[in-house]
C-alpha positions in Angstrom: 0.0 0.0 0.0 1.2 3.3 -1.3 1.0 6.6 1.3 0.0 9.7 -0.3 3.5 11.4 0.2 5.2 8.6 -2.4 2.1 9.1 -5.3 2.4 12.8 -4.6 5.6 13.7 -6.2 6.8 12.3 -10.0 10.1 11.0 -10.3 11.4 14.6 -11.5 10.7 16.1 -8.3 12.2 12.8 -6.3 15.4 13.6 -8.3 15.5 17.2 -8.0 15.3 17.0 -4.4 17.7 14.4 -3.9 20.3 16.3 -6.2 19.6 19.5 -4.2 21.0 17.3 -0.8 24.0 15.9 -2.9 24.8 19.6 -4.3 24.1 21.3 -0.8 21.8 23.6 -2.0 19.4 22.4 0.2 19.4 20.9 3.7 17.6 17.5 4.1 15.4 18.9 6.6 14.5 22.3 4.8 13.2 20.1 1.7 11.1 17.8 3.8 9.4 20.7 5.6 8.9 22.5 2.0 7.6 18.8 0.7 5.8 17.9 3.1 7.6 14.2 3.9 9.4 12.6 6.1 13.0 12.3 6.8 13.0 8.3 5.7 10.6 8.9 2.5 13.6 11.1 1.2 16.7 8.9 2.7 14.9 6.4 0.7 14.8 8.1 -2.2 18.6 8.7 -2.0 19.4 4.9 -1.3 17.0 3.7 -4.7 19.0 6.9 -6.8 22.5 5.5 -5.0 21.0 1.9 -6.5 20.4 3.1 -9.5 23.6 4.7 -10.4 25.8 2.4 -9.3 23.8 -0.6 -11.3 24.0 2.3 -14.2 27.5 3.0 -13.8 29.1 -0.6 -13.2 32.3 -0.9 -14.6 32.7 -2.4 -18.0 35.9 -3.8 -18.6 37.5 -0.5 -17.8 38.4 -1.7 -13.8 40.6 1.0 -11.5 40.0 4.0 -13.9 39.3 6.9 -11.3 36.6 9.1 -11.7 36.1 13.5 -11.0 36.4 14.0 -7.5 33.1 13.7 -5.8 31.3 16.0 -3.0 31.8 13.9 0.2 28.6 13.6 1.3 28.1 12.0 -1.9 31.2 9.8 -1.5 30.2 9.0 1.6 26.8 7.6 1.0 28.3 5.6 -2.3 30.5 4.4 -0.1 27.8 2.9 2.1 26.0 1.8 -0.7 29.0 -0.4 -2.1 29.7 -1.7 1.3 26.2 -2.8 1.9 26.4 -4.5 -1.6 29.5 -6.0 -1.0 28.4 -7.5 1.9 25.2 -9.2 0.1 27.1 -10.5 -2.4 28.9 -12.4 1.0 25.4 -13.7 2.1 26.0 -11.4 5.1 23.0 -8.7 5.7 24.1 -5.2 5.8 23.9 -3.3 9.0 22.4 0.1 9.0 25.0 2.7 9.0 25.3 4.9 11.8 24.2 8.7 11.4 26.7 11.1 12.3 27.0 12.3 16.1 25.8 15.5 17.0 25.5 17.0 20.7 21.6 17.8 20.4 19.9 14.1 21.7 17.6 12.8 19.2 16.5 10.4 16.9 19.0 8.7 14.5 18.1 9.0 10.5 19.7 7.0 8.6 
């Protein structure tokens, strides 16, 4: 069953928010107040665009070639993404990673 904040927005506006966290222009939690969603709607959204890329990018036949240097947050999360996929491919099921610590108490997005 589908919740009215995933048939509300197209895939343009999914990717348009999820390249304004990878380019900084926006925070994460600025665009969810703006949008209307939840913090894990539009983590999830980053994790299926991570997915997609990296299927869409795989290497073919062109192995240890390095790439333009990427925004860390960006890194970071590919980073995660390969980890997580490495450690399927191992028949061991990815732990969730942590969020970064912050000195305000709270709940932990990730």
């Amino acid at each position: 069953m589908k919740n009215s904040e995933q048939e509300k927005y197209g895939v343009l506006e999914k990717c348009r928010a999820v390249l304004a966290i990878w380019t900084e222009k926006k925070k994460a939690s600025v665009l969810c107040r703006e949008m209307g969603v939840g913090s894990s709607l539009l983590w999830q959204w980053q994790d299926r665009a991570l997915s997609g890329m990296l299927e869409a990018l795989e290497p073919r036949g062109r192995e240890g070639r390095e790439g333009p240097a990427l925004a860390q947050q960006i890194k970071r999360l590919l980073d995660r993404k390969i980890r997580a996929r490495e450690l399927e491919s191992v028949g061991r099921l990815p732990r969730k990673p942590r969020a970064q610590s912050s000195p305000v108490a709270g709940p932990v997005i990730s």
